[in-house]
C-alpha positions in Angstrom: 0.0 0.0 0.0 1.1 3.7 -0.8 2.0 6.5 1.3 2.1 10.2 0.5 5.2 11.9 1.2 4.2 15.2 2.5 6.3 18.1 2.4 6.6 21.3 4.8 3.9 23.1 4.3 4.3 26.6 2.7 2.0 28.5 4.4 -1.4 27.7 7.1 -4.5 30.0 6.1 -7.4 30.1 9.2 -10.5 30.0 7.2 -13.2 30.0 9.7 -13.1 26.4 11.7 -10.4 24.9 8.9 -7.3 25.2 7.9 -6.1 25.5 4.0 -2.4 23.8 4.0 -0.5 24.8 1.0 2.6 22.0 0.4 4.2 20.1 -2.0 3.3 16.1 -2.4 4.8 13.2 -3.7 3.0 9.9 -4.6 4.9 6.3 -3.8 6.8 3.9 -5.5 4.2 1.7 -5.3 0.5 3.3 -6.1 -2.5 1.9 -4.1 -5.6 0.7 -5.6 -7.9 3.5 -4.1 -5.2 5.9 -3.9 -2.1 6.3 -1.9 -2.7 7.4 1.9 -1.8 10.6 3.4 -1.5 11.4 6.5 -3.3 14.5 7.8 -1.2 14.8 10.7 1.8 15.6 8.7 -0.1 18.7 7.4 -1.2 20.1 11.4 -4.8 18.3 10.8 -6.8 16.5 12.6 -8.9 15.5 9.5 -8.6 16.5 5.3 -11.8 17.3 3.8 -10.3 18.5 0.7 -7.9 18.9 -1.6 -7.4 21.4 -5.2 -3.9 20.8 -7.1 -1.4 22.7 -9.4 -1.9 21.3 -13.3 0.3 19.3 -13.9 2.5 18.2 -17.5 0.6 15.2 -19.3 1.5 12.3 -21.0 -0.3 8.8 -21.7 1.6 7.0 -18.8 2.1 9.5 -15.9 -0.4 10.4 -13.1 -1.8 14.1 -14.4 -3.7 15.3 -11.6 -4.6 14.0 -7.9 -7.9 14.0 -6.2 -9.2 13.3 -2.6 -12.6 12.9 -1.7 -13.7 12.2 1.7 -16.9 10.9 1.5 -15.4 7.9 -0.5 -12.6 7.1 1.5 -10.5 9.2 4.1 -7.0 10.2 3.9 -6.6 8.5 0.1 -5.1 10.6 -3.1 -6.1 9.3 -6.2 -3.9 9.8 -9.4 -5.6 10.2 -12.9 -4.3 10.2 -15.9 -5.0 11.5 -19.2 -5.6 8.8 -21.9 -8.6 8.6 -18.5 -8.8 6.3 -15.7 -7.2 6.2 -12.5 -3.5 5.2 -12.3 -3.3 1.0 -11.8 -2.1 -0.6 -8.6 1.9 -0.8 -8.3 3.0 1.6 -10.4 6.1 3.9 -9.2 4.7 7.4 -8.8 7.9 8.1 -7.2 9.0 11.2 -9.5 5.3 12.8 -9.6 4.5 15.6 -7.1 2.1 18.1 -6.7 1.8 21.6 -5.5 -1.4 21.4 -3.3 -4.1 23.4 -1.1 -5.2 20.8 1.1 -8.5 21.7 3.1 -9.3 20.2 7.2 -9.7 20.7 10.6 
């Protein structure tokens, strides 16, 4: 299973009762069906409820853009690319990172 390395974060935003995170990630060697796991304590969080990415540079066999959503599954990045389609289990997304506002509490 894949884990998110998570950068230092660039700046913390208050907005309201959440926190906007802006850092730098990078997806594993070894991509996760589902999505690689990040953890939000890495970030100052408790819990992410969103995330928005940088776009990135595309080609038929790298991730292009990364997603989280919640309500799915918590604490998962998903990498798309794109011909379409997630990104298939096991493969090295070791070189791809992303610039991103990650949303939580």
């Amino acid at each position: 299973m894949g884990t998110v390395s998570v950068g230092t974060p660039i700046a913390r935003i208050k907005c309201g009762n959440k926190w906007q995170i802006l850092a730098r990630i990078t997806m594993s060697s070894s991509y996760a069906t589902g999505g690689d796991t990040i953890d939000p304590n890495k970030l100052g969080l408790g819990r992410i409820d969103g995330m928005s990415t940088t776009p990135f540079p595309a080609t038929a066999s790298a991730a292009v853009h990364c997603e989280i959503d919640p309500s799915v599954a918590a604490n998962k990045v998903k990498a798309y690319l794109q011909a379409g389609g997630q990104v298939t289990s096991t493969t090295d997304l070791s070189t791809f990172s992303a610039l991103c506002l990650i949303t939580g509490c």
